[in-house]
N, C-alpha and C positions, 0 to 999 in steps of 0.2 A: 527405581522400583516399579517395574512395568506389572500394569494387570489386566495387562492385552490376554490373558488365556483366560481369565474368571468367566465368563458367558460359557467357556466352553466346559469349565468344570461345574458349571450350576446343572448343563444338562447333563454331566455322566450324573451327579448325584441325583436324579430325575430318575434318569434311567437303571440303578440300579439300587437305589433306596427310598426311590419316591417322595425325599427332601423339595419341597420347592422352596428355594433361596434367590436373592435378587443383592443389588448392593447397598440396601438397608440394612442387612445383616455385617458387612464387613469385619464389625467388630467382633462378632461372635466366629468368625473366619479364623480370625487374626488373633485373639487370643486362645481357639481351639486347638490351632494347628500349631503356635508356636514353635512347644516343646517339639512334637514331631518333624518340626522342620529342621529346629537347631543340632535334632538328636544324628537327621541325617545330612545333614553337615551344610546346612545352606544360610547364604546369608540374611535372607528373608522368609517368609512367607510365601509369597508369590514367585519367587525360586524355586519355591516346593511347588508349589501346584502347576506351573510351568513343566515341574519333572512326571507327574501326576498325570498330565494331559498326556505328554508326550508318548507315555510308556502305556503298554498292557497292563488291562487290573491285575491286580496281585496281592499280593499281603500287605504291601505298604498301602495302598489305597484302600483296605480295608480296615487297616488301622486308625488310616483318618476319617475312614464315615464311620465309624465306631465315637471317634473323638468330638466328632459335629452333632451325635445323634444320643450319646451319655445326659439326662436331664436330671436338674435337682427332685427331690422328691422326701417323703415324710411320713414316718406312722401314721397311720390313721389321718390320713390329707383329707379335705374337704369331710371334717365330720357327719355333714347333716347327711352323705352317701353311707354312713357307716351305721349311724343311726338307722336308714331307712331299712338298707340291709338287715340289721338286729332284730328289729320291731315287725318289719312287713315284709320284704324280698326273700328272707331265707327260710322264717315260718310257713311262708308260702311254696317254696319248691320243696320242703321237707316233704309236705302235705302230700305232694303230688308224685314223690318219690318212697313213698313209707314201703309199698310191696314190694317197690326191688330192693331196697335199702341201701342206695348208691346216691351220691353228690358229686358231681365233676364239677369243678372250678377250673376257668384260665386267665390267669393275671396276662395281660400280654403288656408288651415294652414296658415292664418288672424294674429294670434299673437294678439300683444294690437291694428290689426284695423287699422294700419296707410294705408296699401293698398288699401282696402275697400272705407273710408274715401278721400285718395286721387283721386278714382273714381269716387264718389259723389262730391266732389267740381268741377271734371275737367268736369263733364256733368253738375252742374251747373250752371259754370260760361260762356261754348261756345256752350252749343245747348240748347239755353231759347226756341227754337223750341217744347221741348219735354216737354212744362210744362201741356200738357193735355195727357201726356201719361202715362200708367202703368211702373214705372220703379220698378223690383226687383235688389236689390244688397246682395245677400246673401252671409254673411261670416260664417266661418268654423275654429274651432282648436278643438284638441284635448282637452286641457288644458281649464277646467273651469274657473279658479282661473283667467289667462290671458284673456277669453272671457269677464268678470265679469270688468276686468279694461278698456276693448274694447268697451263695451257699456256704461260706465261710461263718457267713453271721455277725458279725462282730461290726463295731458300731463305736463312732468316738459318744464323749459325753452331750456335746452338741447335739449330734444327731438322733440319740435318745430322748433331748429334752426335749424335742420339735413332735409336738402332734402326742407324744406317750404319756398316758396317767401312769402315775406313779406307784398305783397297785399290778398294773402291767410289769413294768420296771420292774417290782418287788419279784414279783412271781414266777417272770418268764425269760427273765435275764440273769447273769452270774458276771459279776463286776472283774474284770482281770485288768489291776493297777490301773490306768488311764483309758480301758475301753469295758465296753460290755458286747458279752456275747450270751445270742440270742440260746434258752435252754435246746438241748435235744429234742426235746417232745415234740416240739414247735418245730424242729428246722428240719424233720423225718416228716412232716406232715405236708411241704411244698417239695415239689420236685423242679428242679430247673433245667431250660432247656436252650440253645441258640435256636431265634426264626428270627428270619428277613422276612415282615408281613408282606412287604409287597414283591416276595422270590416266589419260589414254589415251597407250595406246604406239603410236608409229609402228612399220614395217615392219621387223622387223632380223633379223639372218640366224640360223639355230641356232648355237648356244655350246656348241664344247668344256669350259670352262669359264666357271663363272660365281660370281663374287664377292661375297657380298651380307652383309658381315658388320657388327654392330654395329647394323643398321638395325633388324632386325625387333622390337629390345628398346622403341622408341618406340612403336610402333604399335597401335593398338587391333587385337581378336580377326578382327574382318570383314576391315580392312587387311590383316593377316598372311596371312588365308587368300587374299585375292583375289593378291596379290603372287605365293603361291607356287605358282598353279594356274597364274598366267600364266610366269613363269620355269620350270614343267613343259613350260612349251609350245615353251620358248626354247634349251631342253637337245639337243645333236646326239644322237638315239635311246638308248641305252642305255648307253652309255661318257660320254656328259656327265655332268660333276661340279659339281654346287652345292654350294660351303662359306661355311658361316653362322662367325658368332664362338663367342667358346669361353664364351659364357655360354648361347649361343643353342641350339635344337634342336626339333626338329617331330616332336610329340607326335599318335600316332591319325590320320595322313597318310597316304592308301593308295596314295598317286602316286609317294610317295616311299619308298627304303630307303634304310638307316643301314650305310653297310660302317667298321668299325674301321679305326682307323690307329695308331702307333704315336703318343701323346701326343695326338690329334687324331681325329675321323670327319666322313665324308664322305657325300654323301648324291647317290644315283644316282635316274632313273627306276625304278621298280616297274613 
C-alpha cells in the first residue's frame, strides 16, 4: 500500500481548496475517501489518490475535496456567539441599517445549514421589528451534495437535539416519522449557494454580517490572508461584522480591528 503520491496530493489540495494537510491527518484521509475509493473500484485508498494525482481535475476530485472538506456542525454551535449576536451584534447593525431597511447576512462553509438556519429562527423569534424589511441570509459550501441536504432541511433526531431548545424544535420544525424538517418560513429566509472561498468569487452584495467560522483553522497562511482581504471587501463599511470561531483570530491584520465582547470578540473594518 504505497503513499508515495500523498505530498503530491496535499499540494493539489493547497492549490485548489486551500486545505493545508500533512500526514497527521491520515486518518481523516483514509476514512474520507474510503467510500469514494471503494465506489471507484480500488483496492485502497491510496490507489485512489494515486489515480487522483495522475489524472486532470475533474468531478472525481471534486468529489473528494468535497468529502475532505464536509465538517460536523450544530444548531446554535458555540452559544455565547449567538447570545452576543441577540443582545449586541444585531441590535447594533439594525440600528445602523433602519433608513434603508435591509440586513444582508453570509453564512460561509454553511455545511447541512444548521448555522444559516440558526440565524433565521434567532431574528425570527426576537426582532418581529424586521417583518417589513429586506432580510438576505446567504449561505455558502463548497460541497454540493451537503448544500443539496441544507436546502432540503430536514434533520435526524440527533441532529436536532445538539445545540436546539426545545421551543425552537416546537415551533420551527414538523416531525416526519424519524426526522424533522426545518418549517418553510425559516428555509425561504436562507438562500444557498456553492463557493470555493479560496476560487474566484462571483459578484455579491456587502455584508452586514459575515460568518466564517471554523474555516480558517484548515487553511494554509497564503489561503487565510487572501480569504480575509477579500471578505474586507465584502463587509457593509464600518459597522460590518466578521466573526471567526472561538479557536480562531487574526494576528498583525491592519484591515481589521478586534472589539471585545462579552465571552466572545468581533472583528470590524479598520
Amino acid at each position: 500500500m504505497s503513499k508515495e503520491y500523498l505530498p503530491q496530493f496535499y499540494a493539489m489540495l493547497e492549490e485548489h481548496i486551500g486545505i493545508s494537510l500533512d500526514d497527521t491527518k491520515q486518518y481523516l484521509i483514509e476514512s474520507r475517501l474510503l467510500p469514494l475509493s471503494q465506489k471507484d473500484g480500488h483496492p485502497n485508498v491510496y490507489s485512489f489518490i494515486k489515480e487522483l494525482v495522475k489524472e486532470p481535475v475533474g468531478s472525481l476530485h471534486w468529489q473528494a475535496f468535497e468529502a475532505l472538506t464536509t465538517n460536523e456542525t450544530s444548531f446554535f454551535r458555540d452559544r455565547h456567539v449567538f447570545d452576543g449576536l441577540q443582545k449586541h451584534i444585531l441590535p447594533m447593525l439594525i440600528a445602523s441599517r433602519k433608513k434603508e431597511k435591509t440586513l444582508y447576512i453570509w453564512s460561509s462553509a454553511v455545511s447541512a445549514g444548521q448555522e444559516a438556519y440558526s440565524i433565521a429562527m434567532l431574528i425570527r423569534e426576537n426582532f418581529s421589528e424586521l417583518h417589513d424589511w429586506s432580510i438576505l441570509i446567504q449561505a455558502t459550501d463548497i460541497s454540493e451534495s451537503i448544500l443539496d441536504k441544507a436546502r432540503a432541511g430536514i434533520y435526524s433526531s440527533s441532529e436536532v437535539k445538539r445545540g436546539l431548545d426545545q421551543q425552537y424544535l416546537d415551533k420551527y420544525f414538523h416531525k416526519k416519522g424519524e426526522v424533522y424538517q426545518i418549517h418553510p418560513s425559516i428555509r425561504t429566509m436562507v438562500n444557498f449557494l456553492p463557493h470555493n472561498l479560496v476560487g474566484s468569487w462571483p459578484f455579491y452584495p456587502k455584508f452586514d454580517l459575515i460568518m466564517l467560522r471554523n474555516v480558517l483553522i484548515y487553511f494554509n497562511q497564503d489561503a487565510k490572508n487572501k480569504v480575509l482581504e477579500k471578505m474586507h471587501k465584502q463587509l457593509h463599511g464600518q459597522n460590518g461584522v466578521l466573526i471567526l470561531g472561538a479557536s480562531e483570530s487574526i494576528y498583525m491584520n491592519s484591515l481589521y480591528k478586534t472589539v471585545p465582547l462579552e465571552k466572545i470578540s468581533y472583528y470590524q473594518v479598520n
